[in-house]
C-alpha positions in Angstrom: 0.0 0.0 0.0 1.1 3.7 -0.8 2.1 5.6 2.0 0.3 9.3 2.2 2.3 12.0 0.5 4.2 14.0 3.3 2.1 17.6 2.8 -1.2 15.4 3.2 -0.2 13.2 5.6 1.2 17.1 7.9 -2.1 18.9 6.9 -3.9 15.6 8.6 -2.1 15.2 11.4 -3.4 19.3 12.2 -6.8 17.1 13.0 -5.4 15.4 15.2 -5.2 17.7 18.1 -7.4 18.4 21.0 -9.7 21.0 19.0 -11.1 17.8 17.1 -13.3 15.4 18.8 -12.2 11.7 19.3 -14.7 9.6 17.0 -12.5 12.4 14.3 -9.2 12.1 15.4 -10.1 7.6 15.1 -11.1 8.1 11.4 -8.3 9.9 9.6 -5.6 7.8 12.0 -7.9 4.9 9.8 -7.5 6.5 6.4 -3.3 7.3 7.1 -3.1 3.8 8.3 -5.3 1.9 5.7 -6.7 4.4 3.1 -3.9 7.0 1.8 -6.1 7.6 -1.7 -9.0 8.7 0.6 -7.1 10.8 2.9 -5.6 12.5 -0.2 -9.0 13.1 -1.8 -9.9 14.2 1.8 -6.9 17.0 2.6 -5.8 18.0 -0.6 -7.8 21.0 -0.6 -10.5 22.8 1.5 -14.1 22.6 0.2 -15.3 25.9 -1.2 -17.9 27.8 -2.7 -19.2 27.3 -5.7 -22.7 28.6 -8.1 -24.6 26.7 -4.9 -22.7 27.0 -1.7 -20.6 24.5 -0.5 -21.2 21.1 -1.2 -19.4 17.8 -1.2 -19.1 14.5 0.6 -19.4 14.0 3.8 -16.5 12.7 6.0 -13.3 14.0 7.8 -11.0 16.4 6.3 -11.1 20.2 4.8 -12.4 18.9 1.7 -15.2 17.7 3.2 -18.5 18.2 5.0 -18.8 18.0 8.6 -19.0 19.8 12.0 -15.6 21.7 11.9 -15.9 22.8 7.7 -19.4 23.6 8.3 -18.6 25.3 12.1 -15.5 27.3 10.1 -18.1 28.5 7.8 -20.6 29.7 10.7 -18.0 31.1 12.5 -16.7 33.3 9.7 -20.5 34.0 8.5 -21.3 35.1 12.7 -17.9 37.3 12.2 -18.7 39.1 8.8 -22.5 39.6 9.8 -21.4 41.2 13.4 -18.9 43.6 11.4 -21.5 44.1 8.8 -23.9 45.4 11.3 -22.4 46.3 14.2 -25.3 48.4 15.7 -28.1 45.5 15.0 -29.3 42.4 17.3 -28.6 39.4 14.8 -30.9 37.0 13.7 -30.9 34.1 11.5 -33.2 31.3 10.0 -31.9 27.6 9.6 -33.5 24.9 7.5 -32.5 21.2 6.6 -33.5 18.8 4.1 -33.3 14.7 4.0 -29.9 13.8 3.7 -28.3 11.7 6.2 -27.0 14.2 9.0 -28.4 17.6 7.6 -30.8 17.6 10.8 -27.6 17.0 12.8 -25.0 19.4 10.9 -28.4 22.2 11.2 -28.0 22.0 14.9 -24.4 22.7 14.8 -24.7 25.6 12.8 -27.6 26.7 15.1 -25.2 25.6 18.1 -22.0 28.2 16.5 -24.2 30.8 15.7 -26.1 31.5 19.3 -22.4 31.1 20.6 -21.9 34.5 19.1 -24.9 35.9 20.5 -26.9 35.6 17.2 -30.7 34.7 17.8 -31.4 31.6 15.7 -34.9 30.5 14.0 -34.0 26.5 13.4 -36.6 24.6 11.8 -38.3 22.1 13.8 -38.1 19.4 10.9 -36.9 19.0 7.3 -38.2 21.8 5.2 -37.5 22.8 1.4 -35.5 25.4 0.3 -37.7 28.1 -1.1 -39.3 28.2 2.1 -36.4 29.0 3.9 -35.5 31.6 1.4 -39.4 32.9 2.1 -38.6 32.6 5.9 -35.2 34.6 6.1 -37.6 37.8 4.7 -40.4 36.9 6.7 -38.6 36.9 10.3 -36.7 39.7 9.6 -33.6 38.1 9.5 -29.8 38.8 8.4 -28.7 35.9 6.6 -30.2 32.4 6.3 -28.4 28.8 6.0 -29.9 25.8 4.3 -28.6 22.1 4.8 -28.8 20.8 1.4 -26.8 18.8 -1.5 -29.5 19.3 -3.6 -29.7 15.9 -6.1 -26.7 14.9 -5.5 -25.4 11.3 -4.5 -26.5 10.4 -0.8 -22.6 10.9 0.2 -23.2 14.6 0.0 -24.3 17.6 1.9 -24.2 20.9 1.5 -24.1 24.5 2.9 -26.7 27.4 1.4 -25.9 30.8 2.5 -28.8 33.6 1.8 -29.5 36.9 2.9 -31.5 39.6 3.9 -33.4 39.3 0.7 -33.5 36.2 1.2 -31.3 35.5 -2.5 -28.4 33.4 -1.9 -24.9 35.2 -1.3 -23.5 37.2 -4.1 -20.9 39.3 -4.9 -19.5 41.7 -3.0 -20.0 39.4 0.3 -19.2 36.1 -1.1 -15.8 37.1 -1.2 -15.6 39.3 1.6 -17.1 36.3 3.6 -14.8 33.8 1.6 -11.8 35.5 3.1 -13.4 35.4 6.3 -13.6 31.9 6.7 -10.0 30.7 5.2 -8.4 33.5 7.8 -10.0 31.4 10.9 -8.2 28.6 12.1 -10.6 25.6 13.5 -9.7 26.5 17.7 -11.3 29.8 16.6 -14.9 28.3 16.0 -17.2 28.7 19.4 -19.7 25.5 20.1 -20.7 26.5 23.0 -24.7 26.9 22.7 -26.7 29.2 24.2 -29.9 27.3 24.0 -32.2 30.6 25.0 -31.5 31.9 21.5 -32.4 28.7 19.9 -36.0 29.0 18.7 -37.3 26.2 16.8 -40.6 27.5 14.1 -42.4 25.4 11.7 -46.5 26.2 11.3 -46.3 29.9 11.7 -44.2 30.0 9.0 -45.5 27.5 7.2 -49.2 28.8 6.8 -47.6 32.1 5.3 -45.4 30.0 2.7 -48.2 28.3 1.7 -50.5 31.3 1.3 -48.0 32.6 -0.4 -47.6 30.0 -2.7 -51.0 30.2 -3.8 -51.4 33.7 -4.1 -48.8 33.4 -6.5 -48.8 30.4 -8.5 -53.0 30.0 -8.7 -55.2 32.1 -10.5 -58.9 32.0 -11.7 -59.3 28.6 -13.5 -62.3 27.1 -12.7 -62.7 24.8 -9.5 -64.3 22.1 -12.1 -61.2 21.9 -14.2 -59.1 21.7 -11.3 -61.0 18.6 -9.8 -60.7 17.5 -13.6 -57.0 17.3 -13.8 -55.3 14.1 -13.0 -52.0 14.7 -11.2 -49.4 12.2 -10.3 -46.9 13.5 -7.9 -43.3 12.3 -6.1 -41.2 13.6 -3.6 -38.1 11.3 -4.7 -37.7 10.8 -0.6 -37.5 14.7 -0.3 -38.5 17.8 1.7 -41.5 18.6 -0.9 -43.8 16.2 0.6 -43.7 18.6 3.6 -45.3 21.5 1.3 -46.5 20.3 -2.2 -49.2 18.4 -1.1 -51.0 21.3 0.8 -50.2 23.7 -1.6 -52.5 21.9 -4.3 -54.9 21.1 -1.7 -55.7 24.7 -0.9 -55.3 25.8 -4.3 -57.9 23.3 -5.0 -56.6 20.7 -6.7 -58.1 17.4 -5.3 -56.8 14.7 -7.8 -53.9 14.0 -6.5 -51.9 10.7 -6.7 -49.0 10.7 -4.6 -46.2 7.8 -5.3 -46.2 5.8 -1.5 -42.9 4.3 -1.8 -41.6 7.9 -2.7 -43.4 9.6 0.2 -41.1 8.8 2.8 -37.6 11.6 3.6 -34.9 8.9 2.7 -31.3 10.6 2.6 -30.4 7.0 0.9 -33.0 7.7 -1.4 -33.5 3.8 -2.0 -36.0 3.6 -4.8 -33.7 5.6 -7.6 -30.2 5.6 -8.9 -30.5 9.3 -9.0 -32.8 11.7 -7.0 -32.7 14.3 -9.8 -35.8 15.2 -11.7 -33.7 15.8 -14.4 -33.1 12.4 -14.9 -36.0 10.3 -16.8 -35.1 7.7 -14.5 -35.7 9.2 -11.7 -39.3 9.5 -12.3 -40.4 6.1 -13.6 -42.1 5.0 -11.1 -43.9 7.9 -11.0 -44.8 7.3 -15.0 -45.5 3.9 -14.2 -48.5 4.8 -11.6 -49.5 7.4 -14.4 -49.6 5.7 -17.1 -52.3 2.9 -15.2 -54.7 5.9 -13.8 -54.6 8.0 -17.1 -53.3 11.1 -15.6 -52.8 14.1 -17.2 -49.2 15.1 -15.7 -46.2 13.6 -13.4 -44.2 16.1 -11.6 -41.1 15.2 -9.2 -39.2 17.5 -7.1 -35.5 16.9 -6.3 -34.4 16.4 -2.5 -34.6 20.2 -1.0 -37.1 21.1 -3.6 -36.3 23.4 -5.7 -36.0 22.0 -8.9 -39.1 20.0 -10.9 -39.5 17.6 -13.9 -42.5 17.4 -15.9 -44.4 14.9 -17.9 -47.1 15.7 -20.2 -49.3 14.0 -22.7 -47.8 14.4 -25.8 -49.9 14.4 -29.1 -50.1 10.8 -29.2 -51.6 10.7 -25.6 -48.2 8.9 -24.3 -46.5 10.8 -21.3 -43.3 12.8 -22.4 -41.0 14.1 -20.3 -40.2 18.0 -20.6 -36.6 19.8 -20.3 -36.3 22.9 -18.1 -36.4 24.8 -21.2 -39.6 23.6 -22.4 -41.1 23.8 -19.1 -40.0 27.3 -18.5 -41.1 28.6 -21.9 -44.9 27.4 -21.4 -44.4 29.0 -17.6 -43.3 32.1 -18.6 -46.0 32.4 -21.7 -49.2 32.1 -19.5 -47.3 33.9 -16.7 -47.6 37.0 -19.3 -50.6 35.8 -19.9 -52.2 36.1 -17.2 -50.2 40.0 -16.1 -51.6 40.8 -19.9 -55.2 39.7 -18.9 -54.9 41.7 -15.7 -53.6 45.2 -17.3 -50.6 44.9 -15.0 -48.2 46.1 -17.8 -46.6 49.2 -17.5 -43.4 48.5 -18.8 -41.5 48.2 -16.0 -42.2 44.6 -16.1 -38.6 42.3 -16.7 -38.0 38.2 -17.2 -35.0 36.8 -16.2 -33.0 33.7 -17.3 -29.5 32.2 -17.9 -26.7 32.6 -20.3 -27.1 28.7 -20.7 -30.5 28.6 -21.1 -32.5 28.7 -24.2 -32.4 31.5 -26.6 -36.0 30.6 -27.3 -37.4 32.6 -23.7 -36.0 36.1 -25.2 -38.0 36.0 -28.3 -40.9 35.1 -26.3 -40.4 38.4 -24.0 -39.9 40.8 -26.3 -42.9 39.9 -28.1 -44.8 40.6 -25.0 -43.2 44.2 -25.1 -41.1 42.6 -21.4 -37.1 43.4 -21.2 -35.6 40.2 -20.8 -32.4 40.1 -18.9 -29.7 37.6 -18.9 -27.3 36.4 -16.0 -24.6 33.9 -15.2 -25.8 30.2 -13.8 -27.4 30.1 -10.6 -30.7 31.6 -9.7 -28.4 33.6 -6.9 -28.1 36.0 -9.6 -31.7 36.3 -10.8 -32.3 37.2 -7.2 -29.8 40.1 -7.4 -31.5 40.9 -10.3 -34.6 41.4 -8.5 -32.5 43.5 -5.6 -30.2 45.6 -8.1 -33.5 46.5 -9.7 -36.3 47.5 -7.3 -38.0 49.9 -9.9 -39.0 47.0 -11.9 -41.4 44.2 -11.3 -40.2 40.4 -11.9 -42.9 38.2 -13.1 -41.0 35.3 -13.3 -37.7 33.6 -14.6 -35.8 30.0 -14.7 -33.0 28.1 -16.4 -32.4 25.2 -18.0 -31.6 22.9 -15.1 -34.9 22.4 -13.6 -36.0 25.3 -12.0 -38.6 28.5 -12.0 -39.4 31.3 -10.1 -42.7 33.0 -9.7 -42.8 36.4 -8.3 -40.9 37.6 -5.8 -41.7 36.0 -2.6 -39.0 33.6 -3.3 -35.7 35.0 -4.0 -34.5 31.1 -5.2 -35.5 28.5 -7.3 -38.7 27.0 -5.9 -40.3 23.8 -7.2 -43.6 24.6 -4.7 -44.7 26.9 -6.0 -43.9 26.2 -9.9 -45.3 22.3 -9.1 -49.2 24.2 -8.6 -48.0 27.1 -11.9 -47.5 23.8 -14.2 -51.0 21.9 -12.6 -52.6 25.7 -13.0 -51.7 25.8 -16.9 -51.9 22.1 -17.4 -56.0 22.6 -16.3 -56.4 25.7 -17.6 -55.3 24.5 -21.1 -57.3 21.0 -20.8 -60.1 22.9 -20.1 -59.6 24.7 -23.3 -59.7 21.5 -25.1 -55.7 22.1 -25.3 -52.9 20.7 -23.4 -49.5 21.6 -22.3 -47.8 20.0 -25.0 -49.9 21.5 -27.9 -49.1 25.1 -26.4 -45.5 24.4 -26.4 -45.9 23.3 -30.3 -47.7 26.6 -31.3 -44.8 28.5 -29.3 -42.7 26.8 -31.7 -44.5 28.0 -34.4 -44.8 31.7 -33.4 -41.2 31.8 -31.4 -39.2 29.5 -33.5 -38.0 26.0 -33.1 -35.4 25.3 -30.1 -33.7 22.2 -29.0 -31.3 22.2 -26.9 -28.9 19.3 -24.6 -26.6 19.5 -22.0 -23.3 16.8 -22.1 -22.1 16.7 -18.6 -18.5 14.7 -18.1 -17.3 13.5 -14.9 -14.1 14.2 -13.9 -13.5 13.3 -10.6 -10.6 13.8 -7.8 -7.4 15.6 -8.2 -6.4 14.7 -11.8 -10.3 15.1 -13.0 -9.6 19.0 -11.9 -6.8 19.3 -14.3 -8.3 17.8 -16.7 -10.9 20.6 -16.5 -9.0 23.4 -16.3 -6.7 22.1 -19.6 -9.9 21.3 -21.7 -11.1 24.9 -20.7 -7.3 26.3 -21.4 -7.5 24.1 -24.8 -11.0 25.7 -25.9 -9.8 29.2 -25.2 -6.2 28.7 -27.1 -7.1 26.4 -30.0 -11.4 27.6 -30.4 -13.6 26.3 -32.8 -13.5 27.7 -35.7 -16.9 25.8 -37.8 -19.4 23.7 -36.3 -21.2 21.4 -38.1 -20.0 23.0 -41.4 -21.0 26.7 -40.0 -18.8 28.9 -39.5 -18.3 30.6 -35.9 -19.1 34.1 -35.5 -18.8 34.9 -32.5 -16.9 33.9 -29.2 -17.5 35.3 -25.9 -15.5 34.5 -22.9 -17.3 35.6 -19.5 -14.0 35.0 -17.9 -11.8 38.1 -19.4 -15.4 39.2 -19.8 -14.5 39.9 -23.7 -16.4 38.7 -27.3 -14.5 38.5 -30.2 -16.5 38.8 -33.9 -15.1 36.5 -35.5 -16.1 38.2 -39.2 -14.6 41.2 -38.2 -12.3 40.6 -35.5 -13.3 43.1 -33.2 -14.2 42.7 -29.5 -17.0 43.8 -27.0 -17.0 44.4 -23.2 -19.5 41.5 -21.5 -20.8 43.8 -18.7 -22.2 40.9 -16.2 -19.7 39.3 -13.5 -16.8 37.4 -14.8 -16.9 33.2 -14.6 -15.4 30.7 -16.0 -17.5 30.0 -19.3 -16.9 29.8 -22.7 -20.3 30.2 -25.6 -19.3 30.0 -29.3 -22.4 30.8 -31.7 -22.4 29.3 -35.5 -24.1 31.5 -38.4 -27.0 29.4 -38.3 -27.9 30.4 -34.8 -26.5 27.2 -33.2 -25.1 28.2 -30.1 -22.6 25.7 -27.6 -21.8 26.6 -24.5 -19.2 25.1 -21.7 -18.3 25.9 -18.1 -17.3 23.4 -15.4 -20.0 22.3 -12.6 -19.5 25.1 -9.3 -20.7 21.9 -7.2 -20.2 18.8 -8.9 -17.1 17.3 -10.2 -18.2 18.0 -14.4 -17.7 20.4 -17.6 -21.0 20.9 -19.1 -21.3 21.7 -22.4 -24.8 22.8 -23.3 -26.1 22.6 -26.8 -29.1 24.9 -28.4 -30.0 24.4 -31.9 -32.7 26.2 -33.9 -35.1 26.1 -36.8 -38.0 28.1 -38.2 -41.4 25.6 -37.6 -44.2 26.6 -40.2 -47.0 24.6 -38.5 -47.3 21.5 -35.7 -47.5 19.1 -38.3 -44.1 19.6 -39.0 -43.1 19.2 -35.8 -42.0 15.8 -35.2 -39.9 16.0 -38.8 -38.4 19.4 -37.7 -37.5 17.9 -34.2 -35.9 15.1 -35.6 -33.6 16.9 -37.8 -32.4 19.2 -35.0 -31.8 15.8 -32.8 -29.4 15.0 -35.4 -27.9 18.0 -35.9 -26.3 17.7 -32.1 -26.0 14.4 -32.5 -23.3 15.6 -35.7 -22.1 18.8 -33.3 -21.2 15.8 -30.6 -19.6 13.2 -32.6 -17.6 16.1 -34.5 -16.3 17.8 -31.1 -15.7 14.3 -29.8 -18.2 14.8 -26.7 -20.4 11.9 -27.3 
């Protein structure tokens, strides 16, 4: 066996003093004496923050989640909010989802923060995200944490900072707090609770959520086609089953199948390989019980509940599984239905999406007479959007990995809420003699024709880094210069925040917030994206492709011939 290299093996032998707890200071003597590969993985870097928080396994070591990272973290965050407002009594809200030790890790955070003297709001049980997010505005409060590795694998947890607008952390207190936190040493962190400032709140803010919810995802379609909708719904073993199910009950949706073996919080998550809507495994069993009642739609939630697949009935009456795309371009069109209907436009109305999302929502906007606005990944920055611009009114916004926003109640993604918008349009439509589907068809027709994919490659562990980095360095020395026979036309690099014409040569500032991504666009409209995971171990290259669609009968020949067009871009760039 390999022996530990000597910087690993003296950065673990730091956790080996009295400031770490025994059961600790037994495991990583294990992994120097039996496991060096894991201890490497382990030290060889502290966890940080990425698009999401921090997330990543859970164990012993910096790069990994447990008490000490995720006390270093509070201890910083109690330091940077006391500096931040010094004159202020602190409070903060807490919430946890099912994984294995989040309700654990949310008492230690809890436990650090009333240490400092901070007054702490800790959820009694699991709860989804968006409601925390809802909560951190609705007590008042200065920051907000959530427990949660989204869909990751069960080994992981995770670390959600939001604040007072209850939108996730963003620039320029991410780094200011980032600094914070790698200046602390782990004898710095304070676990001694003060239990009097340790109140624990779930129905008082869980009535407001869910009025909330209601008041901003339901609107006036009829009680009869509400009861007519057939609605098959899973929690994947999640946090949603805490909120989804009485959201469509007082909305007044009453035919509701829920998937039993699903039901239950499971941070294992034993009944999928995945718990990730976005994967059509994921949400087979839910088609399965579907398919036998006849019902209209399937909708899943991932494990803290902000992101949602869909299945509709497609035009042969077969359940098809939407992307987030799809889903958010049918969201956002009878979201501007409905402020259309109501004479709320004045112009000072904005959607919001992603710069890897489809190019398809922005024709749809401006056609409505709404400025659409584009940001970097993560809804963090949709939520500044909302902050940076209080003279405008947000009526709603998603991207392309699953989740939606409605309103501005929510400063995150939030998969409550957008779970009763998609049963809301799914009746409304049916009642029309329409259906999901067939209004995503005539969008085609009116908006033009977008497909797009995402490619995501694992790259795991030390050398899987590099490898990121260099295919990153290699796309930015040697680009693309055709794609599928098209010629590139334009290159823009949000990392030196510069895009290069490629006809003429000449470059352009990109005024949003620099990050590592790289989008090359063809003549033809095609449009490639790649940027490496902030919280998972992948590069994602994200493909849109685009066609003018005459009528829905040529839909399915139209589709097809996009489908193969990526399937050309892929083999050619050798990411199949």
């Amino acid at each position: 066996m390999s022996q530990p290299k000597p910087e690993i093996l003296a950065k673990a032998q730091t956790w080996l003093t009295d400031v770490f707890d025994e059961e600790t200071k037994q495991e990583i003597n294990n992994l120097i004496e039996n496991n060096p590969a894991e201890l490497e993985d382990s030290f060889y870097k502290n966890a940080e923050f990425g698009t999401g928080g921090m997330r990543g396994v859970m164990g012993v070591g910096t790069n990994r989640i447990n008490k000490y990272t995720l006390g270093k973290n509070t201890q910083g965050l109690s330091n940077f909010l006391k500096r931040e407002f010094s004159d202020e009594a602190l409070k903060v809200a807490i919430a946890y989802d099912c994984r294995n030790n989040s309700k654990e890790l949310a008492q230690v955070v809890a436990d650090v923060f009333s240490a400092n003297d901070i007054e702490v709001f800790l959820f009694s049980d699991l709860r989804p995200t968006p409601e925390l997010s809802f909560a951190v505005k609705d007590l008042d409060c200065h920051c907000g944490i959530v427990l949660t590795a989204s869909h990751n694998p069960p080994e992981y947890n995770g670390y959600k900072v939001y604040w007072q607008d209850g939108g996730q952390l963003v620039p320029p207190q991410d780094k200011a707090l980032v600094e914070e936190i790698n200046g602390l040493e782990y004898e710095a962190i304070s676990f001694d609770a003060k239990a009097d400032l340790i109140h624990k709140i779930d129905k008082e803010v869980d009535e407001k959520f869910i009025d909330a919810s209601v008041a901003n995802g339901s609107f006036d379609t009829s009680a009869e086609a509400k009861a007519d909708l057939a609605i098959v719904f899973t929690s994947l073993h999640g946090t949603s089953i805490t909120m989804v199910p009485p959201v469509l009950e007082k909305a007044g949706f009453s035919n509701v199948t829920i998937v039993e073996e699903q039901r239950e919080p499971d941070g294992n998550f034993p009944t999928v390989k995945s718990p990730n809507p976005e994967e059509p495994e994921a949400l087979k069993m839910a088609l399965d019980i579907a398919e036998e009642k006849g019902a209209d739609i399937v909708i899943g939630t991932d494990p803290d509940c902000d992101r949602l697949g869909i299945a509709v009935r497609n035009s042969e009456n077969k359940l098809e599984l939407l992307n987030g795309n799809q889903t958010m371009i049918v969201m956002t069109w009878f979201l501007l239905e409905q402020w259309k209907k109501a004479d709320k436009m004045d112009g000072n109305e904005f959607i919001a999406s992603t710069i890897v999302s489809t190019p398809m929502l922005k024709n749809l906007s401006e056609a409505y007479g709404v400025e659409y606005k584009e940001v970097l990944t993560g809804f963090k920055w949709i939520a500044k959007l909302i902050k940076d611009h209080p003279e405008l009114d947000f009526i709603g916004g998603g991207e392309e990995s699953f989740g939606y926003m409605v309103g501005d109640f929510v400063r995150d993604k939030d998969a409550v809420t957008s779970t009763l918008l998609a049963c809301e349009i799914s009746a409304f439509l049916k009642a029309q003699g329409s259906s999901f589907y067939e209004k995503l068809l005539e969008l085609y027709t009116t908006y033009g024709l977008y497909k797009e994919e995402l490619i995501s490659l694992v790259k795991k562990g030390i050398e899987g880094e590099q490898e990121i980095k260099q295919m990153l360095i290699d796309l930015r020395e040697k680009p693309w210069e055709t794609i599928d026979g098209e010629k590139v036309v334009l290159v823009e690099d949000y990392q030196s925040s510069i895009a290069k014409n490629q006809n003429d040569h000449t470059e352009s500032e990109i005024t949003i917030p620099k990050s590592n991504v790289l989008i090359y666009y063809t003549e033809d409209g095609t449009k490639i994206a790649a940027r490496p995971s902030g919280t998972e171990p992948k590069i994602k290259f994200y493909f849109s492709v685009n066609t003018s669609l005459e009528s829905v009968s040529d839909f399915e020949e139209k589709n097809k011939e996009l489908k193969e067009k990526i399937s050309r871009i892929k083999a050619e760039l050798q990411l199949g």
